[in-house]
N, CA, C and O atoms as a GROMACS GRO file, in nm:
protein
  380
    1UNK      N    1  14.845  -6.108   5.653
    1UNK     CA    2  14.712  -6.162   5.678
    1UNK      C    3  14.619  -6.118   5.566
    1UNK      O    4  14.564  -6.010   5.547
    2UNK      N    5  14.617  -6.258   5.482
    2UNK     CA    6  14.464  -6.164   5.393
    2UNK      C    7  14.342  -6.144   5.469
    2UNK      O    8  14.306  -6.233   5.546
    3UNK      N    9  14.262  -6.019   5.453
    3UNK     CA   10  14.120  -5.965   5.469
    3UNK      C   11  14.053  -6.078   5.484
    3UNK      O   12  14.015  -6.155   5.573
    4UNK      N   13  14.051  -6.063   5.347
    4UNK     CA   14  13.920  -6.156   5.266
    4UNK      C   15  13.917  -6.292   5.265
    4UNK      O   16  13.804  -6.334   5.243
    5UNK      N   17  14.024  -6.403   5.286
    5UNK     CA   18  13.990  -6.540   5.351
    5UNK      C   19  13.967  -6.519   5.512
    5UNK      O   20  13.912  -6.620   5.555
    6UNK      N   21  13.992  -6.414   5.624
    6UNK     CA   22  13.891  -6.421   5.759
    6UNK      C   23  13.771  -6.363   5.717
    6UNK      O   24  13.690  -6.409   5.798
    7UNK      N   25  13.731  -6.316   5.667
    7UNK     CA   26  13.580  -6.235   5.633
    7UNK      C   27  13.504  -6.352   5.636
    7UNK      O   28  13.451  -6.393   5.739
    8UNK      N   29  13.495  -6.424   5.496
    8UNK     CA   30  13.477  -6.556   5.406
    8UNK      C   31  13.492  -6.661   5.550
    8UNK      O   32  13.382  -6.680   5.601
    9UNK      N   33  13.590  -6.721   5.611
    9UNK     CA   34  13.609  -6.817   5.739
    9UNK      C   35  13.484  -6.735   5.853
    9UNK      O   36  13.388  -6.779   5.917
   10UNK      N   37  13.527  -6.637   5.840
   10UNK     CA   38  13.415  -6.564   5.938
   10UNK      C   39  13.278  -6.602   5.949
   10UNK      O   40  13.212  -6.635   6.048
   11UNK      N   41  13.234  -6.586   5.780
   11UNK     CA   42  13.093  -6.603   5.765
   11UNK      C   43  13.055  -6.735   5.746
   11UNK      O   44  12.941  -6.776   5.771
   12UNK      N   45  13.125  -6.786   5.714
   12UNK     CA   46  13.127  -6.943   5.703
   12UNK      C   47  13.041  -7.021   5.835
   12UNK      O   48  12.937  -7.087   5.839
   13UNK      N   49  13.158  -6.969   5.958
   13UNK     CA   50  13.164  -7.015   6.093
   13UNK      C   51  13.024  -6.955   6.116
   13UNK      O   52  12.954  -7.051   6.146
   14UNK      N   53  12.976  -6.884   6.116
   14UNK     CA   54  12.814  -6.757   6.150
   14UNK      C   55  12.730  -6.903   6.070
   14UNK      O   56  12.712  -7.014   6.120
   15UNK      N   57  12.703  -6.870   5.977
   15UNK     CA   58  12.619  -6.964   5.888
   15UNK      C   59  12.617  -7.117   5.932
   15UNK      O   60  12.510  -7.176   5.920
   16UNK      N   61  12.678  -7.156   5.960
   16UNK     CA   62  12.722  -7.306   5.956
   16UNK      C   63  12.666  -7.406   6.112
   16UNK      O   64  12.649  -7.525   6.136
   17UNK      N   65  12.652  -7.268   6.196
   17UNK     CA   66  12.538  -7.353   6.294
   17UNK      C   67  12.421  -7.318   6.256
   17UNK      O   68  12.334  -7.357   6.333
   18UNK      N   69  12.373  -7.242   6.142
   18UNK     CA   70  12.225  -7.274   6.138
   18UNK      C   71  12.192  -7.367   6.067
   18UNK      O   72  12.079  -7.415   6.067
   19UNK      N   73  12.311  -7.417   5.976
   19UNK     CA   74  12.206  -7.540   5.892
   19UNK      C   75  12.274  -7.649   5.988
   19UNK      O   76  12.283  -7.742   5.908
   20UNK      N   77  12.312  -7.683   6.074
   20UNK     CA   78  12.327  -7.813   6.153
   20UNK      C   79  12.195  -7.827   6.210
   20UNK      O   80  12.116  -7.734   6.225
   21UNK      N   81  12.178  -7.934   6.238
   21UNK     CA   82  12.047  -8.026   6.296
   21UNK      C   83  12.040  -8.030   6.398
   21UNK      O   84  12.146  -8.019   6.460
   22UNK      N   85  11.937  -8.043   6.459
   22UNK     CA   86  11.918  -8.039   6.568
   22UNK      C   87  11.915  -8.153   6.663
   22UNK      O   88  11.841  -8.238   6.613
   23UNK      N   89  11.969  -8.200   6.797
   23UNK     CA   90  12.016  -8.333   6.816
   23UNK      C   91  11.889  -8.366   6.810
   23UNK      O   92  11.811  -8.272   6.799
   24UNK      N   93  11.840  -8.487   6.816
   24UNK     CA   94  11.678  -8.552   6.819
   24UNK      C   95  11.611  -8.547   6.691
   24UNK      O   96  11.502  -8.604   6.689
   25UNK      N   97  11.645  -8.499   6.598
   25UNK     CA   98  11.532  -8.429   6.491
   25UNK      C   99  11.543  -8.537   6.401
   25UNK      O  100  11.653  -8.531   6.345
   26UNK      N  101  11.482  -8.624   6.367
   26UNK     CA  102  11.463  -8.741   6.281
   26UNK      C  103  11.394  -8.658   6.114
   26UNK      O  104  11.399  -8.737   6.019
   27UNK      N  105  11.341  -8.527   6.082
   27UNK     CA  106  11.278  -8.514   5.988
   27UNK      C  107  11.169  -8.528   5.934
   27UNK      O  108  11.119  -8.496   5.826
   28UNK      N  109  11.117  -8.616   6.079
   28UNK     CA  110  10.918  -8.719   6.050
   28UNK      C  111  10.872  -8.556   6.101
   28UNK      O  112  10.762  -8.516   6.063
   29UNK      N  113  10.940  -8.485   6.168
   29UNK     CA  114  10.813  -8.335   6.243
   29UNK      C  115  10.776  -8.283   6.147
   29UNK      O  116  10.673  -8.216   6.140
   30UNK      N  117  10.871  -8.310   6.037
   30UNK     CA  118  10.855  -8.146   5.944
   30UNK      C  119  10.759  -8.200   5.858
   30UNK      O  120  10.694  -8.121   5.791
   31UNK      N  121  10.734  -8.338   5.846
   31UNK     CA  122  10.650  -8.431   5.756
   31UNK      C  123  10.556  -8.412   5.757
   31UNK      O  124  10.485  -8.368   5.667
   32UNK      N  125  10.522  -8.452   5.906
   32UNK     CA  126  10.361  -8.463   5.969
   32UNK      C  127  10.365  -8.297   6.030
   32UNK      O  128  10.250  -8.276   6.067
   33UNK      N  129  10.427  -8.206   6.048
   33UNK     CA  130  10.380  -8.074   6.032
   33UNK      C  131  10.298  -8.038   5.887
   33UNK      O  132  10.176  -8.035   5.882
   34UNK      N  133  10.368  -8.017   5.792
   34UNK     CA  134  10.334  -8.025   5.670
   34UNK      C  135  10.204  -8.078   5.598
   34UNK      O  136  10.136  -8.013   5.518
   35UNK      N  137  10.177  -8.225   5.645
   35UNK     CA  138  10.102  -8.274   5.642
   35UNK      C  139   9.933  -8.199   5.738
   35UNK      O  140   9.820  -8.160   5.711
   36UNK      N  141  10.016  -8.216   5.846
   36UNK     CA  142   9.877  -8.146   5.940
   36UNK      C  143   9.855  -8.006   5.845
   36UNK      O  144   9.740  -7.981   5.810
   37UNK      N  145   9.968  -7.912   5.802
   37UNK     CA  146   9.895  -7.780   5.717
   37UNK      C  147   9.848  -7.811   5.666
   37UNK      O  148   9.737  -7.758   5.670
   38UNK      N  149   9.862  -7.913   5.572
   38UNK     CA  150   9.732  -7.921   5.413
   38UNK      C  151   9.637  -7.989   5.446
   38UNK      O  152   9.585  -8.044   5.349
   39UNK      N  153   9.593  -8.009   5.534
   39UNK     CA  154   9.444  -8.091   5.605
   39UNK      C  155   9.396  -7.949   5.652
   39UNK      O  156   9.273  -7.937   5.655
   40UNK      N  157   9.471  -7.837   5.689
   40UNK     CA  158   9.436  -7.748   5.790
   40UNK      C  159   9.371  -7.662   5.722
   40UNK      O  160   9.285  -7.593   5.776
   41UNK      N  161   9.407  -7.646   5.568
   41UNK     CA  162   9.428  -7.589   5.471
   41UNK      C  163   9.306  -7.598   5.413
   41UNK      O  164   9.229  -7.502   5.405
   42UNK      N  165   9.278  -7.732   5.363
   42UNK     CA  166   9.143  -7.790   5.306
   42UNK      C  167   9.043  -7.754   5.427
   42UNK      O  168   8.954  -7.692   5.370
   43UNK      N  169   9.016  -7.759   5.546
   43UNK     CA  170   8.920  -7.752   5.656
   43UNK      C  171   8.904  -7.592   5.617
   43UNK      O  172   8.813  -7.549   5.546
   44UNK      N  173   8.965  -7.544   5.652
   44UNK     CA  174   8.987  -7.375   5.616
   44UNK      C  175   8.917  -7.344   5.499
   44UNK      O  176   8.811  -7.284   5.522
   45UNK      N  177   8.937  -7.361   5.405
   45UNK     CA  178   8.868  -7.344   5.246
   45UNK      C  179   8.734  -7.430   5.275
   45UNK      O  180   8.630  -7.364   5.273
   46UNK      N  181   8.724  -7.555   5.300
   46UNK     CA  182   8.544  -7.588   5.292
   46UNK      C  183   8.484  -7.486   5.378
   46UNK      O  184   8.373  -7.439   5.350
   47UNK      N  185   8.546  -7.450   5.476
   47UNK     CA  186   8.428  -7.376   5.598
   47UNK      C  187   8.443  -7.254   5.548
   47UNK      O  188   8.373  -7.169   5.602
   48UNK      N  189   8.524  -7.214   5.449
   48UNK     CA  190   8.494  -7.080   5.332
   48UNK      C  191   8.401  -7.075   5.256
   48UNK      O  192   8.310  -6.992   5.251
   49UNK      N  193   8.427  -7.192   5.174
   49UNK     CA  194   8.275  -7.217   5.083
   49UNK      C  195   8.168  -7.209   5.144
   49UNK      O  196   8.080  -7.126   5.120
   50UNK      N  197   8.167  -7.321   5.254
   50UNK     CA  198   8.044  -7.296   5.316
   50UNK      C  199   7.967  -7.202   5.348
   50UNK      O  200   7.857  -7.194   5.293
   51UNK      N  201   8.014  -7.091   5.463
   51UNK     CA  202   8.026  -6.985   5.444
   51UNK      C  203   7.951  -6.883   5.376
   51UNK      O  204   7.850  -6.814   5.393
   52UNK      N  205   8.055  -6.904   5.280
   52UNK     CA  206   7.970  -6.849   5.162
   52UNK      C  207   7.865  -6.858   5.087
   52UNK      O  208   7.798  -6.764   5.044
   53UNK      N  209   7.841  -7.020   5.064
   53UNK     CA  210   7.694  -7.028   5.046
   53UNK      C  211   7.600  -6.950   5.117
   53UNK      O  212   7.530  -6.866   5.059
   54UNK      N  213   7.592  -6.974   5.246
   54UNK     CA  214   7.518  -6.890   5.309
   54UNK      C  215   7.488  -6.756   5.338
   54UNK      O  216   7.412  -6.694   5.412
   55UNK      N  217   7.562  -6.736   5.265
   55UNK     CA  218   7.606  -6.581   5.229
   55UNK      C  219   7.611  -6.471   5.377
   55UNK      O  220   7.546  -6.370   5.405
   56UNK      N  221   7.753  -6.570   5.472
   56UNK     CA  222   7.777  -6.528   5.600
   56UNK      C  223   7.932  -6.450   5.537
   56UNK      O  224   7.973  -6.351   5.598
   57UNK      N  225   8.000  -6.495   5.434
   57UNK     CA  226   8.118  -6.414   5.389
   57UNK      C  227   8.110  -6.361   5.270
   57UNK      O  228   8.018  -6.370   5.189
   58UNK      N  229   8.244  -6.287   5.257
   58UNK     CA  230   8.221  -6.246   5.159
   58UNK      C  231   8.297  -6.310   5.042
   58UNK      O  232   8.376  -6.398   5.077
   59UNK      N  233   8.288  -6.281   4.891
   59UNK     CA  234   8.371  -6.347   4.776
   59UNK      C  235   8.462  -6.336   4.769
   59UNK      O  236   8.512  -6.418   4.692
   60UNK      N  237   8.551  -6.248   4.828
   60UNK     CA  238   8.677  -6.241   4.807
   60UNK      C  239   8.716  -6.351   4.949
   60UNK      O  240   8.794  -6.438   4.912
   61UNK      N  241   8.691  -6.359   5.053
   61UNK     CA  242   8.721  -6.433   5.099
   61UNK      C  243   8.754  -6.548   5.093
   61UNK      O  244   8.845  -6.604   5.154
   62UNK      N  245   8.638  -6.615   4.977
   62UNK     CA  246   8.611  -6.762   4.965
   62UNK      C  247   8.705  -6.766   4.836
   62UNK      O  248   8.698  -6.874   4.777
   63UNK      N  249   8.815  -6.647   4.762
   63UNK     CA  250   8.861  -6.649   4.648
   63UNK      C  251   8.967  -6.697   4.678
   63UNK      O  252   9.022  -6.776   4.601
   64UNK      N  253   9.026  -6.657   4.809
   64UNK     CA  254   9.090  -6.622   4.859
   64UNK      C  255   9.152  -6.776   4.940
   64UNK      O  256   9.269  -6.812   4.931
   65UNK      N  257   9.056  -6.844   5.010
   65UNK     CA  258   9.127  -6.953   5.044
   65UNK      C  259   9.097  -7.069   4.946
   65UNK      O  260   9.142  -7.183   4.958
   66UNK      N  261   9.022  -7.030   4.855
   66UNK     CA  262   9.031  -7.138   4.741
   66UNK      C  263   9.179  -7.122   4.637
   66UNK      O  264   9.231  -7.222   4.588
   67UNK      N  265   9.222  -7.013   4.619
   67UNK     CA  266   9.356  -7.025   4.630
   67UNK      C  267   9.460  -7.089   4.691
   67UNK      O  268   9.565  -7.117   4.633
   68UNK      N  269   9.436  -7.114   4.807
   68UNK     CA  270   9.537  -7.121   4.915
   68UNK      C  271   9.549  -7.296   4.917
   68UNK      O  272   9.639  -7.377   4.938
   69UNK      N  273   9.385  -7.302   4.877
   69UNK     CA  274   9.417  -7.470   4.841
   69UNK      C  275   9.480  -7.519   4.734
   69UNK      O  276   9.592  -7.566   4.752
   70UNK      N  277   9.426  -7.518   4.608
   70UNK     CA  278   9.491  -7.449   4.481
   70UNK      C  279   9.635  -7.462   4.524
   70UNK      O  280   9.684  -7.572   4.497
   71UNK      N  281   9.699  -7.391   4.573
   71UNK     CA  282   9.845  -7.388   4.593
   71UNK      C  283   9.872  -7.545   4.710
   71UNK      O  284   9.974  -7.613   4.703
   72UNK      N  285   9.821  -7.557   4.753
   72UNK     CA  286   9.848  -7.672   4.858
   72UNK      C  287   9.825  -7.792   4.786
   72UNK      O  288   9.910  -7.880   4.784
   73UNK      N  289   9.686  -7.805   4.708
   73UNK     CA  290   9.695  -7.897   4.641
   73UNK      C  291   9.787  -7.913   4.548
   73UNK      O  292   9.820  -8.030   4.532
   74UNK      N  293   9.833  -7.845   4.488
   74UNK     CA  294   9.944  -7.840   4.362
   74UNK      C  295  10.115  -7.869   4.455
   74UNK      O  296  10.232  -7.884   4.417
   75UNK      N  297  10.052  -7.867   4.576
   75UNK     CA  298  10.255  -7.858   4.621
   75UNK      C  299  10.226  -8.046   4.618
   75UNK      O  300  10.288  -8.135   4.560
   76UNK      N  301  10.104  -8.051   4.707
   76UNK     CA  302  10.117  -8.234   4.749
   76UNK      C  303  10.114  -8.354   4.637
   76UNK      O  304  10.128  -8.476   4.645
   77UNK      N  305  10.091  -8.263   4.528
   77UNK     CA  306  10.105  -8.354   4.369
   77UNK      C  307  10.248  -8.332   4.364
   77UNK      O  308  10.309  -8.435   4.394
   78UNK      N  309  10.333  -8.221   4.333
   78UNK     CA  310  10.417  -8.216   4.326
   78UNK      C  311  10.503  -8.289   4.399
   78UNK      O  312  10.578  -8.355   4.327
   79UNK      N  313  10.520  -8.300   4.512
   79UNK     CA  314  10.562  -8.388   4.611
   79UNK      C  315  10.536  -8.561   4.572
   79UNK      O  316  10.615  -8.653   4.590
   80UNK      N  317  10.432  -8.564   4.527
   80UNK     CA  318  10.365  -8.743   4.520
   80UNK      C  319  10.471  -8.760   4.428
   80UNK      O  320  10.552  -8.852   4.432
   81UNK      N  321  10.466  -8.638   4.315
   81UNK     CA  322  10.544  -8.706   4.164
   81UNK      C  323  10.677  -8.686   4.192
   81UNK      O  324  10.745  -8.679   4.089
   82UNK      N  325  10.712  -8.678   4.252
   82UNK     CA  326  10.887  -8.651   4.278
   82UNK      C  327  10.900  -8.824   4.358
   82UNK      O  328  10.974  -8.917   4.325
   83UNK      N  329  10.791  -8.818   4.479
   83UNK     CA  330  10.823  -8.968   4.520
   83UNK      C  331  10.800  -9.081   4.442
   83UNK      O  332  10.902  -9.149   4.437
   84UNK      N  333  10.741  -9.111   4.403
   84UNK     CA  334  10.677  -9.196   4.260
   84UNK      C  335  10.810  -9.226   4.158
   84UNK      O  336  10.844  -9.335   4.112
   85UNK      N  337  10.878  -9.081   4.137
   85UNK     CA  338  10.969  -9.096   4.046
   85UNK      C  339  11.118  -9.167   4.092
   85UNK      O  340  11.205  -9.231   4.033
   86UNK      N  341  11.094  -9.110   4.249
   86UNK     CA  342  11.220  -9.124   4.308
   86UNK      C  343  11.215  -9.338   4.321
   86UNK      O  344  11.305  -9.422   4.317
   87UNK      N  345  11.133  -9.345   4.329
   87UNK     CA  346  11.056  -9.472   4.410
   87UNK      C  347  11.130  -9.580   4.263
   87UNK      O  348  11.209  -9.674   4.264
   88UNK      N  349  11.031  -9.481   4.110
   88UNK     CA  350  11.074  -9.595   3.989
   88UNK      C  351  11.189  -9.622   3.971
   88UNK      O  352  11.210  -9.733   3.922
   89UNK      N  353  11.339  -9.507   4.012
   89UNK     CA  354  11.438  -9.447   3.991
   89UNK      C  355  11.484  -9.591   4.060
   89UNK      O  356  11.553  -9.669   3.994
   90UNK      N  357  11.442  -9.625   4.201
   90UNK     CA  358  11.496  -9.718   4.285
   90UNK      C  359  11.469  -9.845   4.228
   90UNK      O  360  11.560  -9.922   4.259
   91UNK      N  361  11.351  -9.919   4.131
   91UNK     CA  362  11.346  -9.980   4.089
   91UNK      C  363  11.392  -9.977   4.026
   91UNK      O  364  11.353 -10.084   3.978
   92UNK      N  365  11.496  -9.928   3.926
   92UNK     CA  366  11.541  -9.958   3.805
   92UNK      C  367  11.699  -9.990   3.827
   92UNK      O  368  11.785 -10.005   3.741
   93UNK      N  369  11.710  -9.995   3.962
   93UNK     CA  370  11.898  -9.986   3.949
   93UNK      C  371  11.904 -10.103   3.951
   93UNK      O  372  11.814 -10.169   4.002
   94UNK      N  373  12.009 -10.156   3.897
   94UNK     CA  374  12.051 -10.286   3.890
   94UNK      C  375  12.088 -10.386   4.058
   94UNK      O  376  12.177 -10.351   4.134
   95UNK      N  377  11.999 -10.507   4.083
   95UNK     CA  378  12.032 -10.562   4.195
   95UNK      C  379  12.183 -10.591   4.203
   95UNK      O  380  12.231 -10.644   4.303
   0.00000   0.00000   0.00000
């Protein structure tokens, strides 16, 4: 009996129900989850600024989720240009 192909089969079998799917799960949740964060994201950061104007917070605060957009905004570009590309990619194959 080798060790090391049951170890390897072992861990295989461990691992291998977590990336299976879940029955029902179409992939639209994780979409419109996603989606609802970066709306949640932007609401969060204006009522920072705001905020801050009024000088009810403090600067690091408002540094702080202006970052957070910053990063959110930069994922949902990233995302647009991958679909865009994927999209021209589909136009170009031969009918």
């Amino acid at each position: 009996m080798d060790l090391t192909n049951s170890l390897v089969a072992r861990a295989y079998e461990t691992g291998r129900t977590a990336t299976q799917p879940t029955p029902g799960d179409t992939g639209g949740s994780t979409f419109a989850s996603a989606a609802s964060n970066f709306a949640q994201t932007l609401r969060q950061s204006e009522a920072a600024a705001m905020s801050a104007m009024t000088s009810e917070a403090d600067p690091h605060s408002l540094v702080q989720a202006l970052t957070q957009t910053e990063i959110a905004l930069e994922t949902a570009v990233a995302v647009r240009d991958k679909v865009v590309e994927a999209y021209q990619e589909i136009l170009r194959m031969p009918v």
